[in-house]
C-alpha positions as CSV (number, residue, x, y, z in Angstrom):
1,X,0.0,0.0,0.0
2,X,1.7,3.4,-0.8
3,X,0.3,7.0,-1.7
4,X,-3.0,7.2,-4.2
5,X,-3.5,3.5,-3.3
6,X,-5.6,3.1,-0.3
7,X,-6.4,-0.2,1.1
8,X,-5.8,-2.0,4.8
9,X,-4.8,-5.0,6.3
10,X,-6.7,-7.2,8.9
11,X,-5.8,-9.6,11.1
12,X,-8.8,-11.4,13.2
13,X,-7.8,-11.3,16.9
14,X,-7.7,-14.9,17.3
15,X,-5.6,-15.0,14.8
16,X,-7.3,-17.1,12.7
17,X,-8.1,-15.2,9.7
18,X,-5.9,-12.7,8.0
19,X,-7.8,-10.4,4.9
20,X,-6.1,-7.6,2.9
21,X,-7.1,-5.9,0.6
22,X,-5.6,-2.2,-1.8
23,X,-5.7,-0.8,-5.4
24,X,-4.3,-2.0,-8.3
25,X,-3.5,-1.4,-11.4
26,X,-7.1,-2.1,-13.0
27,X,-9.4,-2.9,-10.0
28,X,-9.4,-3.9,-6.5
29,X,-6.7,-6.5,-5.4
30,X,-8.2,-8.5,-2.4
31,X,-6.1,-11.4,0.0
32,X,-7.9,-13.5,2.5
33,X,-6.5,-15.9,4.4
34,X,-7.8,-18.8,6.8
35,X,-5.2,-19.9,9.4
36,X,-1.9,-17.4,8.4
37,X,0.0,-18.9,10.6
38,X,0.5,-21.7,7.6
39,X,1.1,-19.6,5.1
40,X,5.2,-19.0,4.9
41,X,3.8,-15.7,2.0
42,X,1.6,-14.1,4.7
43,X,4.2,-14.4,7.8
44,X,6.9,-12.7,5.6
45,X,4.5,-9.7,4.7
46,X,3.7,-9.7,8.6
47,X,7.5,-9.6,9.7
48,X,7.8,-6.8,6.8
49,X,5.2,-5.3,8.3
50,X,6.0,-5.1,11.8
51,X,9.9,-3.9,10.7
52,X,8.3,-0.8,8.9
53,X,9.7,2.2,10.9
54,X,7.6,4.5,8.1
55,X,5.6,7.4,10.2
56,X,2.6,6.1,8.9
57,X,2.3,2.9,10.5
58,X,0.0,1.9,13.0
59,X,2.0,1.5,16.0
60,X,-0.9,-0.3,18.1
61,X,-1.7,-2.2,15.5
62,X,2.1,-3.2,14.8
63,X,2.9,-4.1,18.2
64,X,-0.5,-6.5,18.4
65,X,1.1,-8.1,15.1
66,X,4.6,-8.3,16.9
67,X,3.1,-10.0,19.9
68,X,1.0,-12.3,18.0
69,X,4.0,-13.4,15.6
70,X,6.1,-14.0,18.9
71,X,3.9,-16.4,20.7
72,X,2.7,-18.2,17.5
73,X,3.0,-21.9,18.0
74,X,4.8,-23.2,14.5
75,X,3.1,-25.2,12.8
76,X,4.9,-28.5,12.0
């Protein structure tokens, strides 16, 4: 997500369902994901996520993702 492409990222507070969605080039580009914590693609964007130091992050919300990525149990 960057400037003139709006869009969000959601993460269910169980944990168990993880939905994104922005703007692309020709419509509306939309991610949802049942049980992230199995999906190697969706933990990566998460870890990116969290390292953003950009002054538009969500701090809150980046700290709940941090906390939640730490006490994940891996899944074998």
């Amino acid at each position: 997500m960057h400037a003139g492409h709006p869009g969000f990222g959601m993460l269910a507070l169980d944990g168990g369902v993880y939905v994104r969605c922005s703007t692309g080039e020709r419509g509306v580009d939309v991610l949802a994901v049942r049980r992230p914590d199995r999906s190697e693609n969706v933990l990566r964007h998460l870890e990116r996520v969290v390292a953003d130091d950009s002054r538009y992050v969500h701090r809150e919300l980046t700290a709940w993702i941090a906390r939640w990525l730490a006490g994940r149990v891996p899944t074998p």
